[in-house]
C-alpha positions in Angstrom: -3.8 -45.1 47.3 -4.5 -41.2 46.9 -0.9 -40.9 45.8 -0.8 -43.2 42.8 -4.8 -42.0 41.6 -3.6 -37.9 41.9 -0.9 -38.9 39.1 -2.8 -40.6 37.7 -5.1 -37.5 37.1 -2.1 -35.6 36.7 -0.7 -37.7 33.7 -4.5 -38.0 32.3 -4.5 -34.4 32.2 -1.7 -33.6 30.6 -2.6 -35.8 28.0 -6.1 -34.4 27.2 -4.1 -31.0 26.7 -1.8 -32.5 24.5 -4.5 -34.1 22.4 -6.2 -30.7 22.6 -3.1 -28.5 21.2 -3.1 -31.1 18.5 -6.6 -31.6 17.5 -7.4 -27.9 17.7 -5.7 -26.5 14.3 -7.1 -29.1 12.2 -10.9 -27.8 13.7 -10.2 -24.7 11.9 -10.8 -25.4 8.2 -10.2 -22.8 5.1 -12.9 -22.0 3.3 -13.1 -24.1 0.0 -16.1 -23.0 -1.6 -16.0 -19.1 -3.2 -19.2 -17.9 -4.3 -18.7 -15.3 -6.4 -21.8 -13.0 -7.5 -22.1 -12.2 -10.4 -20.4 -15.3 -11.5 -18.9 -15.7 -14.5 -18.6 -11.6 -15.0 -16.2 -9.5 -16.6 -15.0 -6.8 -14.1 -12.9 -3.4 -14.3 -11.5 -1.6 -11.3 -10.0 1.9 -11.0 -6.9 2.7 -8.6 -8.3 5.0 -5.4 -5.2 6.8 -4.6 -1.8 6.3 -5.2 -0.4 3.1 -6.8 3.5 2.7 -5.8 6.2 0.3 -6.2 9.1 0.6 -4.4 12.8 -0.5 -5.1 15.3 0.1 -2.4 13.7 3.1 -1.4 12.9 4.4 -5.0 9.1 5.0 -5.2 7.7 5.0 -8.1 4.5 6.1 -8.3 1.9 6.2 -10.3 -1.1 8.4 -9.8 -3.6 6.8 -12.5 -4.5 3.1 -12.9 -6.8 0.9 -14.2 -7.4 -3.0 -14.6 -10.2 -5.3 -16.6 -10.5 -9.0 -16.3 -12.8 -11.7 -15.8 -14.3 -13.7 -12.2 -15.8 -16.7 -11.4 -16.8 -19.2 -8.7 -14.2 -22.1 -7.8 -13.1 -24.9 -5.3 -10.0 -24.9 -3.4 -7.3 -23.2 -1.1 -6.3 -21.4 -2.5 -8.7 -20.9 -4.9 -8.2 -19.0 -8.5 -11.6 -16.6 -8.4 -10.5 -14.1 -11.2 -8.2 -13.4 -14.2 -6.6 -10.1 -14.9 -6.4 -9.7 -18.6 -6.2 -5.8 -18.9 -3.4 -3.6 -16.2 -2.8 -0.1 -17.3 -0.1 1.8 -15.2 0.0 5.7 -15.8 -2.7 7.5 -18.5 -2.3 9.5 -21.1 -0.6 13.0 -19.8 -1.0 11.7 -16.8 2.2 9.3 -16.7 4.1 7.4 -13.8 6.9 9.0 -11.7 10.4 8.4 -9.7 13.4 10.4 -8.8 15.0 7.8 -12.0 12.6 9.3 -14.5 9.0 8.8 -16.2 8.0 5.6 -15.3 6.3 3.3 -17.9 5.0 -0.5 -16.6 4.7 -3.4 -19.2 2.7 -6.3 -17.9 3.2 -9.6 -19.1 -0.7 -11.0 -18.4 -3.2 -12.8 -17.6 -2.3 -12.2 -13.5 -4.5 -14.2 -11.3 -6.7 -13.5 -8.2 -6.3 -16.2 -5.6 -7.8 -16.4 -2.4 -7.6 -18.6 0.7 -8.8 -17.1 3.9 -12.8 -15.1 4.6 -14.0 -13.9 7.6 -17.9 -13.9 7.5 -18.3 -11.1 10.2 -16.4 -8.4 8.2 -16.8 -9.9 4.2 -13.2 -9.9 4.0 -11.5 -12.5 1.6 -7.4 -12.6 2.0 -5.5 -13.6 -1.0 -3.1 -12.7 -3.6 -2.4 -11.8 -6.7 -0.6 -14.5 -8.5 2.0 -14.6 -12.2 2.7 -11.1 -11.5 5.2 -10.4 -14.3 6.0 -7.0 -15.0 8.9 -5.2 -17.5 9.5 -1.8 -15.9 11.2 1.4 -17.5 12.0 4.1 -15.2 14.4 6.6 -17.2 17.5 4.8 -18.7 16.8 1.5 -15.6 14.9 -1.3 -17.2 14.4 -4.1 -15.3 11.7 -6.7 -15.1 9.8 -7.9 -12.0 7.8 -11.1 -11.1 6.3 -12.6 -8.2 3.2 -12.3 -6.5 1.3 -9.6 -4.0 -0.6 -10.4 -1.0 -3.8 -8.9 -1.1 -7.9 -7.9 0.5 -10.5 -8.0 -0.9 -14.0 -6.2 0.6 -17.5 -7.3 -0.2 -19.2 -3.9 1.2 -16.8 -1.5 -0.8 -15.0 -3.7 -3.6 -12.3 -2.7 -2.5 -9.2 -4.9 -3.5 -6.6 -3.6 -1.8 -3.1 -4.8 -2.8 -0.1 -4.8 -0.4 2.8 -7.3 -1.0 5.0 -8.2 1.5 8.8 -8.5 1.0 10.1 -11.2 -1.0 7.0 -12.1 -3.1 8.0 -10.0 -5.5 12.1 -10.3 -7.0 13.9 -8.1 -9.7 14.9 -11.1 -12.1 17.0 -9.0 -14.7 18.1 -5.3 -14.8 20.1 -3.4 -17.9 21.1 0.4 -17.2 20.0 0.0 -13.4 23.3 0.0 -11.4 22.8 -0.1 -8.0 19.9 1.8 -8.1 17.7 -1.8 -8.5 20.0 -4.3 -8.7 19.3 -8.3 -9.8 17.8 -10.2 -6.8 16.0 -6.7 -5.2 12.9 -7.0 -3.4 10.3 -4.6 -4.8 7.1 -3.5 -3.0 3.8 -2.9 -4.3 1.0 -1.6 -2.9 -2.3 0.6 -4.3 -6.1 0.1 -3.7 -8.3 -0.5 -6.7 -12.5 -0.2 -6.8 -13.7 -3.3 -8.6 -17.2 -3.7 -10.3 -19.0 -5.3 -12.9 -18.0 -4.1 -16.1 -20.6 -1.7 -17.1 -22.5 -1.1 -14.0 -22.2 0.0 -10.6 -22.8 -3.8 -9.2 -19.6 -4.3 -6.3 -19.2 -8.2 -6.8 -18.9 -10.5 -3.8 -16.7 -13.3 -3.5 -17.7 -15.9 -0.1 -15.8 -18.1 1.4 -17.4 -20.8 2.8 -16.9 -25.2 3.4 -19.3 -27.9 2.1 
């Protein structure tokens, strides 16, 4: 009988694994609650270094930039926790560069903040900015991208820090461009922005959490 009751044990052991593998991703729930605070506020955030996006291997960069919106609380993954109504590329004298020429940005808005993922220990919410839609002139190229751009977001610094990975973003139409950014082209676009409450120096927090 020691036969049969060791496979026994066997078989009943490979089956709690199995019904641990499956049961264990479901145990880790996204966060589905954001508390934001302030909440509702109006925001602005200033770029903190460079701001650059890149089309086969053109950079074009722009050394000033600036955005304004609005945030709020919400439900859901992902969840919508702010509107961009205001995205300035380039300033005045100060204007946005590439080997193709001056570089001027058009954005079609509002652009909205999502996020879907926060880790407690570190106050880091991941997300993405979402209805990116952008007409772009860089000398005689104009072309017009649209998309989205992953993104972090950190409570301690405000620090929304935009890095898109490729393929969320897509060149939908070009005129004077060539081959230089062609139809279909997978732009990148990354830069680091300092957000706080419009008209103070109040870093807002955003919290993911579950009911």
């Amino acid at each position: 009988m020691k036969k049969p009751i060791r496979n026994l044990a066997v078989v009943a052991g490979a089956a709690s694994a199995a019904f641990a593998l499956a049961v264990s991703p479901a145990s880790a729930v996204a966060s589905t609650v954001w508390t934001v605070t302030p909440s509702p506020a109006n925001f602005t955030a200033l770029n903190s270094g460079n701001i650059v996006l890149s089309v086969n291997g053109i950079a074009m960069t722009c050394t000033k930039s600036n955005a304004a919106g609005t945030m709020q609380s919400a439900t859901g993954n992902p969840a919508t926790v702010g509107s961009i109504s205001t995205m300035v590329f380039g300033a005045p004298g100060v204007p946005c560069t590439s080997v193709l020429g001056t570089v001027v940005a058009t954005p079609t808005l509002p652009w909205a903040v999502k996020v879907f993922d926060y880790t407690a220990a570190t106050g880091v919410s991941k997300g993405y900015i979402d209805n990116v839609d952008a007409t772009v002139t860089a000398g005689a190229c104009n072309f017009r991208v649209t998309g989205k751009a992953s993104g972090t977001y950190t409570n301690s610094t405000g620090k929304l820090a935009v890095s898109s990975t490729s393929g969320e973003l897509t060149v939908v139409s070009a005129t004077n461009c060539g081959g230089a950014v062609p139809v279909g082209a997978k732009p990148i676009f990354k830069g680091d922005y300092l957000v706080k409450v419009a008209g103070t120096t109040t870093i807002p927090k955003i919290v993911g959490s579950n009911p």
